[in-house]
Biopython code that builds the backbone (N, CA, C, O; Angstrom):
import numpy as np
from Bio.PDB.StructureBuilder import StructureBuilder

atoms = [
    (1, "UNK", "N", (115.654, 104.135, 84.023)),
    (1, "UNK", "CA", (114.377, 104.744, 84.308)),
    (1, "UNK", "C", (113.329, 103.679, 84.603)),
    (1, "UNK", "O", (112.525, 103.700, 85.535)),
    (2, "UNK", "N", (113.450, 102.823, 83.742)),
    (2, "UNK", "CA", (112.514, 101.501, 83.992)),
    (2, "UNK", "C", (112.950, 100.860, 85.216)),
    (2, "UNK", "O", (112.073, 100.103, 85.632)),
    (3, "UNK", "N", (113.853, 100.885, 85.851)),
    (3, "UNK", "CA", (114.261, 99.752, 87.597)),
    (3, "UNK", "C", (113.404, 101.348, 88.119)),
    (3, "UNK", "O", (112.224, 101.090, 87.881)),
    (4, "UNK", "N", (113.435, 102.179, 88.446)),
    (4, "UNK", "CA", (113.327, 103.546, 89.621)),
    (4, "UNK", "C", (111.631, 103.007, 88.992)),
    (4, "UNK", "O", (110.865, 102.304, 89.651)),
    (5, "UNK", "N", (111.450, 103.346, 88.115)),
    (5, "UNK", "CA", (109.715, 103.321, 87.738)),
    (5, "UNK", "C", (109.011, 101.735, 88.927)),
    (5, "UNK", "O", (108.089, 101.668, 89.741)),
    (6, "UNK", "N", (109.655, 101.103, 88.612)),
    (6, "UNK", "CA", (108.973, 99.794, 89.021)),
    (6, "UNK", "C", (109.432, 99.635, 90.657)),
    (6, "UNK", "O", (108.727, 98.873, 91.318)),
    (7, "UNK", "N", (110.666, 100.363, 91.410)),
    (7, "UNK", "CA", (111.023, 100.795, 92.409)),
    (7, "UNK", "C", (109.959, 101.125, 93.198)),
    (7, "UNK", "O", (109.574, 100.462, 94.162)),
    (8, "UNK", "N", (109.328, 102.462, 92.674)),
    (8, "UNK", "CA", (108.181, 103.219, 92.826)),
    (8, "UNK", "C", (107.270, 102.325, 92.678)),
    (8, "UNK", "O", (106.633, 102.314, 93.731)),
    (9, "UNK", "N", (106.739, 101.366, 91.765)),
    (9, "UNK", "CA", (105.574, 100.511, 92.040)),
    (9, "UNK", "C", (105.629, 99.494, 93.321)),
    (9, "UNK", "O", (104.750, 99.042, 94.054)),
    (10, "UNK", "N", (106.815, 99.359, 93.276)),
    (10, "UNK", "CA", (107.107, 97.943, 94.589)),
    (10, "UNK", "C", (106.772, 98.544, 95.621)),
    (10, "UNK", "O", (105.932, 97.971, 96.315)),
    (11, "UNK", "N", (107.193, 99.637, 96.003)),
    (11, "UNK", "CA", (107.465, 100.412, 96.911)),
    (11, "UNK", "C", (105.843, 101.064, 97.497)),
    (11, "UNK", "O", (105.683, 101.439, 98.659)),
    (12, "UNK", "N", (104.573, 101.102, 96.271)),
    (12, "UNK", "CA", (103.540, 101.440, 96.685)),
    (12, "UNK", "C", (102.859, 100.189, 97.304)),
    (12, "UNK", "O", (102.175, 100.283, 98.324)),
    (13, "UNK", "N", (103.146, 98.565, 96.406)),
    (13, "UNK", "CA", (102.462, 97.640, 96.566)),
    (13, "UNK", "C", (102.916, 97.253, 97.916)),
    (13, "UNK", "O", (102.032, 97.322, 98.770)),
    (14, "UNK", "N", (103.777, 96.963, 98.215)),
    (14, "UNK", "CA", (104.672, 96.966, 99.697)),
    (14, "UNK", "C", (104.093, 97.545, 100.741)),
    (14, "UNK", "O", (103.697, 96.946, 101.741)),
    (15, "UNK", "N", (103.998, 99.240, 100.455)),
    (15, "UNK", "CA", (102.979, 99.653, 101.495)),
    (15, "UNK", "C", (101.876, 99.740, 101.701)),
    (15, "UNK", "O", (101.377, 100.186, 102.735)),
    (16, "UNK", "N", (101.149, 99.214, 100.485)),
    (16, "UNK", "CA", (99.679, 98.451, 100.502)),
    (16, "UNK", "C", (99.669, 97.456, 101.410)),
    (16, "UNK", "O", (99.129, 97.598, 102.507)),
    (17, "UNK", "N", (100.232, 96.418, 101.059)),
    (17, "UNK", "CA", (100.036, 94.994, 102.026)),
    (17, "UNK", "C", (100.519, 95.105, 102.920)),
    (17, "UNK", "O", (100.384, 94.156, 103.693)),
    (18, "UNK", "N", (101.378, 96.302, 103.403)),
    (18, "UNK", "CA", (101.990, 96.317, 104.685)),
    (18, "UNK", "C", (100.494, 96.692, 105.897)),
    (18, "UNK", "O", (100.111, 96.130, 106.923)),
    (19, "UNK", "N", (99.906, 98.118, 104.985)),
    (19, "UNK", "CA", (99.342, 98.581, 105.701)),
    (19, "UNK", "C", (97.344, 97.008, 105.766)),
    (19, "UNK", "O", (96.374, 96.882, 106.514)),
    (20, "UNK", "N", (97.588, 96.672, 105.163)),
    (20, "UNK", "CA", (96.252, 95.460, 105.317)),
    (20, "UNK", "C", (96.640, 94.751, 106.094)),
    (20, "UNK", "O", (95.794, 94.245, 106.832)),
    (21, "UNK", "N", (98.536, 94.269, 106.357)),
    (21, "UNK", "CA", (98.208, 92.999, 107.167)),
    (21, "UNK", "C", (98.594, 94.324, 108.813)),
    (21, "UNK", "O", (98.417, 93.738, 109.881)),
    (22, "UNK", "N", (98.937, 95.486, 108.941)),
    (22, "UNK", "CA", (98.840, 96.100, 110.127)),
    (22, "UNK", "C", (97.303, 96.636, 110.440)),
    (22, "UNK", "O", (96.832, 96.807, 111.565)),
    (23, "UNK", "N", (96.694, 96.840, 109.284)),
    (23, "UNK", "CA", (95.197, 96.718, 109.398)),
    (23, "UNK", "C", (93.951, 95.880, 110.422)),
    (23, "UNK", "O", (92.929, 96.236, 111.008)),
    (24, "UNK", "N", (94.622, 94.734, 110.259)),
    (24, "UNK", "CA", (93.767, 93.962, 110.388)),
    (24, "UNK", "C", (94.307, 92.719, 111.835)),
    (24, "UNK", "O", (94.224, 91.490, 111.833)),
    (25, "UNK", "N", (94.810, 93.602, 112.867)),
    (25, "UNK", "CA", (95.792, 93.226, 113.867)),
    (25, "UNK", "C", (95.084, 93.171, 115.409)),
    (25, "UNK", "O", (95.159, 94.088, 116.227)),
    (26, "UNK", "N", (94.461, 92.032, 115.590)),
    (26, "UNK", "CA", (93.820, 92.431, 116.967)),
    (26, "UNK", "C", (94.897, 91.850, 117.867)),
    (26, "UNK", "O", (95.715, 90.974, 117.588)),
    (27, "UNK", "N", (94.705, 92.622, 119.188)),
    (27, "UNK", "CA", (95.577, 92.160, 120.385)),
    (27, "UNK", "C", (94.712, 91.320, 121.179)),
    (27, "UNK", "O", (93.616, 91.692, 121.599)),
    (28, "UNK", "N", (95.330, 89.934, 121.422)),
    (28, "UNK", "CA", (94.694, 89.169, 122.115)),
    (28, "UNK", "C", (95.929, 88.755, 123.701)),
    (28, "UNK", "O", (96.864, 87.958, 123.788)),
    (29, "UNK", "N", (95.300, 89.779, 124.765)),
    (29, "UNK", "CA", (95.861, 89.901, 125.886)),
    (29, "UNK", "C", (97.122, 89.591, 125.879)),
    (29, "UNK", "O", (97.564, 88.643, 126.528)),
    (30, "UNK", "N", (98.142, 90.682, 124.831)),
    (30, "UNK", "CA", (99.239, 90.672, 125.172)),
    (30, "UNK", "C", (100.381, 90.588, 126.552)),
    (30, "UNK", "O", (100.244, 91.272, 127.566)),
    (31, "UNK", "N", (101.235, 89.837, 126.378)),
    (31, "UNK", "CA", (102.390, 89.849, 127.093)),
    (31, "UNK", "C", (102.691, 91.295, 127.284)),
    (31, "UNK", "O", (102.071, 92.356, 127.361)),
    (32, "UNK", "N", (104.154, 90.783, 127.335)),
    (32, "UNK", "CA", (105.048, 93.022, 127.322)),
    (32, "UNK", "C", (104.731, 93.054, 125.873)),
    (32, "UNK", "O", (105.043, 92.361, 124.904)),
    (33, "UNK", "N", (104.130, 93.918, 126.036)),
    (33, "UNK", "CA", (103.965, 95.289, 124.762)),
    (33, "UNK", "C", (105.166, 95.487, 123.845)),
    (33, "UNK", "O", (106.313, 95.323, 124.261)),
    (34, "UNK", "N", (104.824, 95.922, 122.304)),
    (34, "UNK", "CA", (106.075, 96.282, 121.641)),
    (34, "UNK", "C", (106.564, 97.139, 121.594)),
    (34, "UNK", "O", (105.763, 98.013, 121.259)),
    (35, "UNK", "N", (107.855, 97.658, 121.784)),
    (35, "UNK", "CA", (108.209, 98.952, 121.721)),
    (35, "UNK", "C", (108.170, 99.689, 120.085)),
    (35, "UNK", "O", (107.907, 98.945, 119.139)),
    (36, "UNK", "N", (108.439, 101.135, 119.840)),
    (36, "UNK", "CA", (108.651, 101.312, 118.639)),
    (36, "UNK", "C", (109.126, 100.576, 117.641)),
    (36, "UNK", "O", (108.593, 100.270, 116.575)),
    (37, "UNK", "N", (110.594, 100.213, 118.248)),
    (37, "UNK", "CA", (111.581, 99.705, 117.193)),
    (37, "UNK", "C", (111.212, 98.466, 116.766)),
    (37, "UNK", "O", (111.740, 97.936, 115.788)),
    (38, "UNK", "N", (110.358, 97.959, 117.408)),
    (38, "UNK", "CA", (110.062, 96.631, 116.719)),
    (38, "UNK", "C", (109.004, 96.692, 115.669)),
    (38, "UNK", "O", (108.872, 95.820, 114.810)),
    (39, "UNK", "N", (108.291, 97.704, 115.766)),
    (39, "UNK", "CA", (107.184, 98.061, 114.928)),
    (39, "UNK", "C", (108.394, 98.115, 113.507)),
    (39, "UNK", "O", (108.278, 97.544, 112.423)),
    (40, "UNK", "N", (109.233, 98.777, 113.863)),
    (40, "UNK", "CA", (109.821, 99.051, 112.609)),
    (40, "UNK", "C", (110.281, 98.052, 112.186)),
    (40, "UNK", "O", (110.183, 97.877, 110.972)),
    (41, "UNK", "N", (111.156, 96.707, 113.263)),
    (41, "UNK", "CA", (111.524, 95.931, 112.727)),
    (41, "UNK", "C", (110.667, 94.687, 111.750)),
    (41, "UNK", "O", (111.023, 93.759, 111.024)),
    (42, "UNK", "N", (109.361, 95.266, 112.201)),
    (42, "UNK", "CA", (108.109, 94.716, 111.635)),
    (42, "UNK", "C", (108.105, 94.520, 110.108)),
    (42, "UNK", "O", (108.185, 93.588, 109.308)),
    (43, "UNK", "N", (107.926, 96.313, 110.099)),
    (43, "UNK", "CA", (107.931, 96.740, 108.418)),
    (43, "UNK", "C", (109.318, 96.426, 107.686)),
    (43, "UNK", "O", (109.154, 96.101, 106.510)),
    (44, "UNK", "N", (110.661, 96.451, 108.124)),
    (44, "UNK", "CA", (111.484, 95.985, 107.987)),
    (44, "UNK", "C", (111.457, 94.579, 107.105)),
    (44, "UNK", "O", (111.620, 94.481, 105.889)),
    (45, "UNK", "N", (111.165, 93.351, 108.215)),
    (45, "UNK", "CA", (110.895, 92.035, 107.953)),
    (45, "UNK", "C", (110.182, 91.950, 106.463)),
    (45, "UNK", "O", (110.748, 91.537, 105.451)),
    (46, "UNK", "N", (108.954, 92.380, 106.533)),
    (46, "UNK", "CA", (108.023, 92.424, 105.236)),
    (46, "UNK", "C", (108.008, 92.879, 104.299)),
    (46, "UNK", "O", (107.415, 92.522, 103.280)),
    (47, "UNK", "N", (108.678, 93.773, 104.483)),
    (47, "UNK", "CA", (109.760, 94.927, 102.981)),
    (47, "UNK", "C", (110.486, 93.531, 102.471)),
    (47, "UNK", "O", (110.113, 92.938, 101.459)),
    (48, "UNK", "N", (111.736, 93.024, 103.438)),
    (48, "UNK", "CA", (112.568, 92.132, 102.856)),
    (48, "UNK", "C", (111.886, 91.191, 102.010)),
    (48, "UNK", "O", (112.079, 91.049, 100.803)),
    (49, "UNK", "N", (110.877, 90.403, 102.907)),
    (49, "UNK", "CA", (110.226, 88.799, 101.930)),
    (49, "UNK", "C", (109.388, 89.665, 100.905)),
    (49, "UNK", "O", (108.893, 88.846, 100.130)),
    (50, "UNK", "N", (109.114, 90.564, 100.649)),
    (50, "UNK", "CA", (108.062, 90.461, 99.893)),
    (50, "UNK", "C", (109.015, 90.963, 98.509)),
    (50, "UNK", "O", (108.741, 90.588, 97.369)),
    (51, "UNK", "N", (110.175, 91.876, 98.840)),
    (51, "UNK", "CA", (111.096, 92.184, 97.814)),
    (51, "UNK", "C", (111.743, 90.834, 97.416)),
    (51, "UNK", "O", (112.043, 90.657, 96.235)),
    (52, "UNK", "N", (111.972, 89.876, 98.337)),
    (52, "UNK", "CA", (112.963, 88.597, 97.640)),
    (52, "UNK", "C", (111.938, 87.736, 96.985)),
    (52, "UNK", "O", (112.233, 86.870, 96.161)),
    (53, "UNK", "N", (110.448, 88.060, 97.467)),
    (53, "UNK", "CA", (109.602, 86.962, 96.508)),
    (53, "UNK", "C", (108.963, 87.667, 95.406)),
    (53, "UNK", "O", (108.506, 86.898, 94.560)),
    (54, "UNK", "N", (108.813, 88.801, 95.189)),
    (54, "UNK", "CA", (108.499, 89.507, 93.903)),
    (54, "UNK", "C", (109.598, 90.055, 92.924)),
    (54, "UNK", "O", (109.428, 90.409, 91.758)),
    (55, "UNK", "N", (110.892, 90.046, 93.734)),
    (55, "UNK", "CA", (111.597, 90.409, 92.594)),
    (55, "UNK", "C", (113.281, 90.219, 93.150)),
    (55, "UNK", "O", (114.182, 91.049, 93.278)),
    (56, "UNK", "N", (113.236, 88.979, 93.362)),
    (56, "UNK", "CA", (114.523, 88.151, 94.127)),
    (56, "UNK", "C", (115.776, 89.022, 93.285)),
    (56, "UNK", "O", (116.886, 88.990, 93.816)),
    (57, "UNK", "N", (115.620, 89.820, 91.951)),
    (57, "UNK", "CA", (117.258, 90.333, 91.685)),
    (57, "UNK", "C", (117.316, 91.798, 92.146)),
    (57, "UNK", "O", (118.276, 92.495, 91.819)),
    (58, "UNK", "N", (116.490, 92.197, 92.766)),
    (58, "UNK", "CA", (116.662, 93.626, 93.028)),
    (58, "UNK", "C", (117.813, 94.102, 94.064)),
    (58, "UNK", "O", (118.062, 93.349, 95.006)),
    (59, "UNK", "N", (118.496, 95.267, 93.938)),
    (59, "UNK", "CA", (119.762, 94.761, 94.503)),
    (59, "UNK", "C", (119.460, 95.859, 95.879)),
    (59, "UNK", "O", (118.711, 96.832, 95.964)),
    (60, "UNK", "N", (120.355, 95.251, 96.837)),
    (60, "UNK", "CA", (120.044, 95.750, 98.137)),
    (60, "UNK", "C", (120.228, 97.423, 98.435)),
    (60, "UNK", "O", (120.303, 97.723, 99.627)),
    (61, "UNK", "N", (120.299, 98.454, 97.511)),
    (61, "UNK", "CA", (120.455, 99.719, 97.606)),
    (61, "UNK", "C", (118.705, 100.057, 97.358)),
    (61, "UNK", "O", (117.916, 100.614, 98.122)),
    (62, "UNK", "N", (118.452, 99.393, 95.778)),
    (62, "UNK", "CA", (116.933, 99.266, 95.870)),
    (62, "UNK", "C", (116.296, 98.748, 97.129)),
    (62, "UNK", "O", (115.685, 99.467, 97.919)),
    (63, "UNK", "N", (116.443, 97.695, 97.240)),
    (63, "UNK", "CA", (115.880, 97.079, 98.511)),
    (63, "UNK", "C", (115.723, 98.012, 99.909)),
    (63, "UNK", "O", (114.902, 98.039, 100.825)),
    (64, "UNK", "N", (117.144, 98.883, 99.529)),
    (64, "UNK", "CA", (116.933, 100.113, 100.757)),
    (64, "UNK", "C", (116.299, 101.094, 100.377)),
    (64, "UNK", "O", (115.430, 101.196, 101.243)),
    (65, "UNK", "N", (116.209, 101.560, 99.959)),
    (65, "UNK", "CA", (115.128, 102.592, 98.901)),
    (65, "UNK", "C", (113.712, 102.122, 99.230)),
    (65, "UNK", "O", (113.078, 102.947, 99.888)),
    (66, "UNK", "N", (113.071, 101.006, 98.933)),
    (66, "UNK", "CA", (112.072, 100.451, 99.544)),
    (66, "UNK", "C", (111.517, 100.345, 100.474)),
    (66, "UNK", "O", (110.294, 100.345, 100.615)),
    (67, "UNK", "N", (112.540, 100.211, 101.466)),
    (67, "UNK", "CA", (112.741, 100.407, 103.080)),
    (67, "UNK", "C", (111.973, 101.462, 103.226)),
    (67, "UNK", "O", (110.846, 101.454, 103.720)),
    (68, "UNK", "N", (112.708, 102.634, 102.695)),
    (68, "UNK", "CA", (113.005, 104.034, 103.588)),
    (68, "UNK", "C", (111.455, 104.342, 103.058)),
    (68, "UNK", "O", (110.588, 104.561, 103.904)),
    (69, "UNK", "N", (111.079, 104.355, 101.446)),
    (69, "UNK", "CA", (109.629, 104.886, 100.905)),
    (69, "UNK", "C", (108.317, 104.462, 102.312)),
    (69, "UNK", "O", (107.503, 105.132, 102.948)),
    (70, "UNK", "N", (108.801, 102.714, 102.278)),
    (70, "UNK", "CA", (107.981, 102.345, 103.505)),
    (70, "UNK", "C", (107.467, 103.001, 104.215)),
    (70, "UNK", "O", (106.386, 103.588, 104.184)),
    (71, "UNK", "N", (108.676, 102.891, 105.303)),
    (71, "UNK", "CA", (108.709, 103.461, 106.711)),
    (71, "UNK", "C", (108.063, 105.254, 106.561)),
    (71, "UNK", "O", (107.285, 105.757, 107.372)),
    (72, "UNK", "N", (108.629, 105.960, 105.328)),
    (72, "UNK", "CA", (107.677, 107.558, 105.542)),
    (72, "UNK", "C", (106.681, 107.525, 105.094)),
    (72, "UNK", "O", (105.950, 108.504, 105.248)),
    (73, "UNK", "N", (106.134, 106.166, 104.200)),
    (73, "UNK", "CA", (104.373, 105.991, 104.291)),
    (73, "UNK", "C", (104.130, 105.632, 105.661)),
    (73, "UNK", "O", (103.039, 105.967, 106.124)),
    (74, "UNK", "N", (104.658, 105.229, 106.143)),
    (74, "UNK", "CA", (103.933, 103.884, 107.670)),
    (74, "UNK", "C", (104.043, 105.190, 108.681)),
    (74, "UNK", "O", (103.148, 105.386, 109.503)),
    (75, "UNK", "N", (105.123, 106.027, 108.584)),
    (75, "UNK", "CA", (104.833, 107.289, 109.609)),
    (75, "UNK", "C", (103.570, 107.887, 109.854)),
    (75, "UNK", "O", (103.116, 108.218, 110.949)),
    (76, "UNK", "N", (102.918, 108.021, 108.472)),
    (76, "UNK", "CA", (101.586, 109.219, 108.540)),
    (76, "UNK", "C", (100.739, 107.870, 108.384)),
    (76, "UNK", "O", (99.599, 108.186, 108.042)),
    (77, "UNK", "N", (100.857, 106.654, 108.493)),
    (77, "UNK", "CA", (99.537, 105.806, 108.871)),
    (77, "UNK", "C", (99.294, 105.402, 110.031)),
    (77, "UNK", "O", (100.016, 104.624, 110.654)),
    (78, "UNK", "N", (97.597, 106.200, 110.687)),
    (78, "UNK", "CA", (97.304, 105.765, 111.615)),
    (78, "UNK", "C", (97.443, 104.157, 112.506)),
    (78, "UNK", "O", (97.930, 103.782, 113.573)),
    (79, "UNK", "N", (96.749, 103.570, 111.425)),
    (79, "UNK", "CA", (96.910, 101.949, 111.487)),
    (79, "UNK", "C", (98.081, 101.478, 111.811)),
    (79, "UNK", "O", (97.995, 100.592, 112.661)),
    (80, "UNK", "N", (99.816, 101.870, 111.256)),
    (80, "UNK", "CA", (100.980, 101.377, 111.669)),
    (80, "UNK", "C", (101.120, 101.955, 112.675)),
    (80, "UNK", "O", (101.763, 101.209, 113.413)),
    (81, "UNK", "N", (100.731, 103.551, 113.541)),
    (81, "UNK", "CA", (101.018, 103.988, 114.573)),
    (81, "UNK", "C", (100.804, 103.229, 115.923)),
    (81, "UNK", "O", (101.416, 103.347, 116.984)),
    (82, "UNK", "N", (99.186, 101.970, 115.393)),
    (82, "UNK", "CA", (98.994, 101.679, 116.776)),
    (82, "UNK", "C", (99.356, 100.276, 116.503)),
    (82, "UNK", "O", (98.628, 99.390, 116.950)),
    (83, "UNK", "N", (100.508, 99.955, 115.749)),
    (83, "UNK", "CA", (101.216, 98.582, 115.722)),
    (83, "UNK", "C", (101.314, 98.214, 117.030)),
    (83, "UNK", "O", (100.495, 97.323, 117.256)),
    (84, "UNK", "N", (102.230, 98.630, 118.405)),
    (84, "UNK", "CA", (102.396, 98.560, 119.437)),
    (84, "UNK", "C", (101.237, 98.275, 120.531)),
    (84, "UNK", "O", (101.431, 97.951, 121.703)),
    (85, "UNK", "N", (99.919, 98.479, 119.856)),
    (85, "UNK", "CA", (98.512, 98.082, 120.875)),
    (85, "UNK", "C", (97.818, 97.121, 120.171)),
    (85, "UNK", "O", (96.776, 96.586, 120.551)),
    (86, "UNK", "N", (98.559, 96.852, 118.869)),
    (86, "UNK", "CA", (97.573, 95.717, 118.200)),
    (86, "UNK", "C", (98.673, 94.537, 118.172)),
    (86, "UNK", "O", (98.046, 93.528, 117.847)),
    (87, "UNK", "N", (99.509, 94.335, 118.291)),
    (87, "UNK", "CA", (100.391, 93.438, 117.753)),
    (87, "UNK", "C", (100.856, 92.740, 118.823)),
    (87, "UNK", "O", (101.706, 93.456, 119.352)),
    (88, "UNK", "N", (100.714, 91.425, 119.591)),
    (88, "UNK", "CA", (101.109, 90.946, 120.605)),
    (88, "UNK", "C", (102.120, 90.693, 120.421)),
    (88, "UNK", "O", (102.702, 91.045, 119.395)),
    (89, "UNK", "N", (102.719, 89.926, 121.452)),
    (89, "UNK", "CA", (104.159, 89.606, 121.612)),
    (89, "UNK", "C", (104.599, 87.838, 120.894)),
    (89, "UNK", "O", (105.675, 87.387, 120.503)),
    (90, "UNK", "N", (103.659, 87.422, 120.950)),
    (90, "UNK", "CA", (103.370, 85.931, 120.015)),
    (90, "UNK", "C", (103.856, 86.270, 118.868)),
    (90, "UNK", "O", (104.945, 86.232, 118.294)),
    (91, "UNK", "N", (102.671, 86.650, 118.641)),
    (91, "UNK", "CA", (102.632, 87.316, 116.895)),
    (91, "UNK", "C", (104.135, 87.496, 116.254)),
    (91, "UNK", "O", (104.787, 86.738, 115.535)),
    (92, "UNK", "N", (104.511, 89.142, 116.936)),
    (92, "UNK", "CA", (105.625, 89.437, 116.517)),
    (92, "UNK", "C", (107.257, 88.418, 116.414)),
    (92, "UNK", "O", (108.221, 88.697, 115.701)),
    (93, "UNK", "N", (107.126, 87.210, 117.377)),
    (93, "UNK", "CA", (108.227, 86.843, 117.603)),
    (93, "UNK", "C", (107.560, 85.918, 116.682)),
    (93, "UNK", "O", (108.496, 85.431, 116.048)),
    (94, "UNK", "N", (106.239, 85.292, 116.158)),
    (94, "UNK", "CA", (106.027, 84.299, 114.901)),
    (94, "UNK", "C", (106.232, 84.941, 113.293)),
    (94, "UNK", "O", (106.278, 84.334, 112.224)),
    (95, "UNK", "N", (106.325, 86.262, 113.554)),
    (95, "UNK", "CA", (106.253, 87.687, 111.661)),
    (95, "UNK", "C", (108.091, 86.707, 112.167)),
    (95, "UNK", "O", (108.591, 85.696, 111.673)),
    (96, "UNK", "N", (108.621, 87.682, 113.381)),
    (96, "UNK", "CA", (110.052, 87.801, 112.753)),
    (96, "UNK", "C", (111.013, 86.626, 112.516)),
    (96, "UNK", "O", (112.232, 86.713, 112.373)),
    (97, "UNK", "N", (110.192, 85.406, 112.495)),
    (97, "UNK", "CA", (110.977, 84.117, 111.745)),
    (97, "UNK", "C", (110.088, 83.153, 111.070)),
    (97, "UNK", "O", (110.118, 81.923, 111.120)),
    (98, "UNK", "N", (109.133, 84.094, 110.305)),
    (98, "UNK", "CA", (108.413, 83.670, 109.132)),
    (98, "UNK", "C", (109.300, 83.547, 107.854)),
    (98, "UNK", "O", (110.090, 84.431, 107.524)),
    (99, "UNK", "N", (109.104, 82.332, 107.124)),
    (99, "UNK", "CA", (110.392, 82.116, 105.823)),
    (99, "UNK", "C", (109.479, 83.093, 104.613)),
    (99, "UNK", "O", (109.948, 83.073, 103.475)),
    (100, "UNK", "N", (108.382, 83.813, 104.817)),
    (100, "UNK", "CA", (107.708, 83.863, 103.583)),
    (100, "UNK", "C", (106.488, 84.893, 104.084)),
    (100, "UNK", "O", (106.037, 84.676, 105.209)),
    (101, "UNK", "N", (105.870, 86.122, 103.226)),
    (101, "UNK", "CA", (105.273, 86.839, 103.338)),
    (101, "UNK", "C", (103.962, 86.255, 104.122)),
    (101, "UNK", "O", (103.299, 86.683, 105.067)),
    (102, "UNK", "N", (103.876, 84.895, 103.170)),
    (102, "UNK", "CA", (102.129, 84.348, 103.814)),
    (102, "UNK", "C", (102.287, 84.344, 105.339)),
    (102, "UNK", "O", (101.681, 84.919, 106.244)),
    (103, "UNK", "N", (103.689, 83.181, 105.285)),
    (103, "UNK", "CA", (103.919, 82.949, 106.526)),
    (103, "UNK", "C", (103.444, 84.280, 107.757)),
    (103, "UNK", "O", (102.741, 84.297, 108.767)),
    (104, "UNK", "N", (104.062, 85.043, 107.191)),
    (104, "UNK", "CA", (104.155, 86.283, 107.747)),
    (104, "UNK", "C", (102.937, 86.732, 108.204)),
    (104, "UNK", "O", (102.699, 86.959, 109.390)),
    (105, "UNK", "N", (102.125, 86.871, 107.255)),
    (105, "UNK", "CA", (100.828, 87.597, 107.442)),
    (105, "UNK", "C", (100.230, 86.400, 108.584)),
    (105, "UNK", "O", (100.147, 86.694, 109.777)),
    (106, "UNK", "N", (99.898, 85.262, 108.157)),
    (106, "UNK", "CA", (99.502, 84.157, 108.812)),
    (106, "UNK", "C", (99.947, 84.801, 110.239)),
    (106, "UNK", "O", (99.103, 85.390, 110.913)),
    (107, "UNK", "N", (101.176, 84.687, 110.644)),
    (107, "UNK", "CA", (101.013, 84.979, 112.335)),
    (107, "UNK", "C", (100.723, 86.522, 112.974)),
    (107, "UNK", "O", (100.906, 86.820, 114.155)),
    (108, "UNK", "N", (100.231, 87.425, 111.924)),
    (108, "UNK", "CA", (99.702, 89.278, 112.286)),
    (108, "UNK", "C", (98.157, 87.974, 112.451)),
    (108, "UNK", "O", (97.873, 87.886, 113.646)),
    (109, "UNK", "N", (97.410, 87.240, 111.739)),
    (109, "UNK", "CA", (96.019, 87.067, 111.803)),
    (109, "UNK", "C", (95.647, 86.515, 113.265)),
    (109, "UNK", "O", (94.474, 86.286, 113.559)),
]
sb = StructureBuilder()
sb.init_structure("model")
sb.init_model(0)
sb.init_chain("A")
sb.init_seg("    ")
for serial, (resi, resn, name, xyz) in enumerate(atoms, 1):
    if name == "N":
        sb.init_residue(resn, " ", resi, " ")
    sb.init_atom(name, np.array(xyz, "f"), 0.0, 1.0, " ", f" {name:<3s}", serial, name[0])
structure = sb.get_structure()
């Protein structure tokens, strides 16, 4: 009961910082545009580092569980919807081989 309880906390804090660093995303005269799936592969990426740096033993079923809570918060958020008009093509190819959340956020700024 105590791993599902704290599941549920990761899983809110996760889509907190997910949704601040998609928050706060200007497009500066993007290249080609992102398609959906990369949006996802977005939230994807940042689910992973932020689960291996807050709680490196959580095991990858949790870790998918995390995922999925994500992604049906990030559905009904406006802000992740317009990932694809805020998020250049720089950016995204600097998130998806960031070693580390900062890293991460660092190239959405």
């Amino acid at each position: 009961m105590l791993r599902l309880s704290y599941c549920i906390g990761a899983t809110q804090r996760i889509f907190r910082s997910t949704m601040l660093v998609f928050g706060f995303l200007p497009c500066y005269g993007c290249s080609k545009p992102l398609v959906g799936h990369e949006c996802e592969s977005l939230l994807s990426r940042y689910v992973a580092l932020l689960a291996a740096s807050d709680r490196p033993e959580t095991s990858s079923a949790e870790r998918a569980h995390m995922l999925e809570a994500a992604k049906e918060k990030a559905a009904l958020d406006p802000e992740f919807n317009n990932c694809r008009k805020s998020v250049s093509r720089a950016q995204f190819d600097c998130a998806m081989v960031a070693p580390s959340t900062d890293e991460f956020e660092r190239c959405l700024m």
